[in-house]
N, C-alpha and C positions, 0 to 999 in steps of 0.2 A: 625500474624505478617508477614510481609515479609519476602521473602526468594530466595537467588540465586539458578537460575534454573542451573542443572549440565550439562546442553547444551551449559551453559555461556564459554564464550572464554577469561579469563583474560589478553591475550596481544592483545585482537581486543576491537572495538567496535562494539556492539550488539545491535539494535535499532529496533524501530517501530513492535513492536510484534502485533499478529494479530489471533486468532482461528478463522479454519473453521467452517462452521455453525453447522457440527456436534463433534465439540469439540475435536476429534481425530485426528485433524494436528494443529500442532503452525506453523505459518511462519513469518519469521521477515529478519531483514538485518544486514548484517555484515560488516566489511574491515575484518576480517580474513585469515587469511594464506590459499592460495586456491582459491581466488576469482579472478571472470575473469577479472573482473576492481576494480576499486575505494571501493564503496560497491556493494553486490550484496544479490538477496533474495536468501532464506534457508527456506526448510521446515524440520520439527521434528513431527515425528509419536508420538503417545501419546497410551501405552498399555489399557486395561480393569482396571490394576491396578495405573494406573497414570505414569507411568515410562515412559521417554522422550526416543526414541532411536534415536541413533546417526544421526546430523541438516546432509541433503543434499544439495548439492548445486542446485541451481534450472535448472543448466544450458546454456549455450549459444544460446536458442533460446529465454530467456527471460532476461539473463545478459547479458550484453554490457561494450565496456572498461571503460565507463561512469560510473555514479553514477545510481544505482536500487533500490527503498526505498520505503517506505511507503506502504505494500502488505494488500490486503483486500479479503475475498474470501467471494461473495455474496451467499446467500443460491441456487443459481440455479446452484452454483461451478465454476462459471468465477469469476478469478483472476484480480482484477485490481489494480493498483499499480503505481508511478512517477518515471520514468525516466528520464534522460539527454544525455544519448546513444542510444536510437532508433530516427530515423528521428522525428520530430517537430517541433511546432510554436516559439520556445525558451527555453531557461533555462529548470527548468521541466516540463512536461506534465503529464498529465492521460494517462495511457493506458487500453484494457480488454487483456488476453489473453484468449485463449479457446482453447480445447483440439478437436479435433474429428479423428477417425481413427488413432490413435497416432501420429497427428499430429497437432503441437502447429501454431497457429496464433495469432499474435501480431498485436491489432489494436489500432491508435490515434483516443481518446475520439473525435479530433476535437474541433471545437468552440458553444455554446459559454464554453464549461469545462475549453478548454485549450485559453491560451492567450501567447503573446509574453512574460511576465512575470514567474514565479515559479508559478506552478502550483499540486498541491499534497495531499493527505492525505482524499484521498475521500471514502466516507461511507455511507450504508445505517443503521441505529440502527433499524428502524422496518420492518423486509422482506415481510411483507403486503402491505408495502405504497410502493408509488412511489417517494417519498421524499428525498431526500440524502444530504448530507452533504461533505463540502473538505475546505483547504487552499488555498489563492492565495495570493502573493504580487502585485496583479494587480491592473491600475492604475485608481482610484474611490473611493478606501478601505479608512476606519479611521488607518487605522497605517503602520506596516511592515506586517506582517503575519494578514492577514483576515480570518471570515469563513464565507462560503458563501453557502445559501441552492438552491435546483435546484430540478426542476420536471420535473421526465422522463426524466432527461439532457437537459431540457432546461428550459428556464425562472430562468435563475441564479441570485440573489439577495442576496445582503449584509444580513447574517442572525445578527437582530436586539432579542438577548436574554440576560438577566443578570443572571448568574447562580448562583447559593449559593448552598452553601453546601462545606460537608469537604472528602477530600480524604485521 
């Protein structure tokens, strides 16, 4: 059954949670007391025994006074994630960060990822392929929120799937 993680913040909101590929960091987003903007991402170490220890703030090189949300860490350990505070095409974008020499770089996915439109919530589910998966309300879609699949980050297309099943 489910169960509230003791990393939960009960006077924030706590969103879009996210494991790295080796299961030992959660990251997700919060408004929490503490954040440099609006929301921002958080990561939480996860022990040998399962125990959450105390969420981090991700920082000011990858939080903005803007909104920070949606965090995904691919198996090669680049962070990518939508924002509305680092420069881009509109509303929110894709970004990757990556780490090298302890120093973080924050790059715009560009087009076609990102569009003047909300742009967000991008994933790869099998680290073999080249396939990925995000949200857009950009303008082509059947509704408000689209999903849209894309290879290699490009040739992005309205993904056409009817899912069943129960959660």
């Amino acid at each position: 059954a489910p169960f509230r993680l003791p990393i939960s913040d009960s006077l924030a909101w706590d969103g879009s949670p996210a494991f790295a590929a080796d299961g030992k960091t959660l990251y997700f987003a919060s408004n929490r007391t503490g954040s440099v903007g609006g929301i921002d991402l958080y990561r939480a170490s996860i022990d040998a025994s399962g125990r959450f220890g105390r969420p981090v703030n991700m920082g000011r090189d990858i939080n903005t006074p803007g909104d920070d949300i949606f965090p995904f860490v691919a198996a090669d350990g680049k962070l990518y994630f939508a924002s509305d505070g680092h420069p881009g095409l509109g509303k929110l974008d894709v970004f990757v960060a990556t780490r090298s020499g302890g120093v973080i770089r924050i790059e715009n996915m560009g087009q076609p990822i990102n569009s003047p439109a909300d742009d967000f919530g991008l994933t790869f589910p099998d680290p073999d392929s080249n396939k990925g998966y995000m949200a857009s309300n950009r303008a082509g879609g059947k509704g408000d929120d689209d999903i849209y699949e894309f290879t290699d980050f490009s040739m992005i297309r309205l993904a056409h799937y009817i899912v069943d099943g129960q959660i």
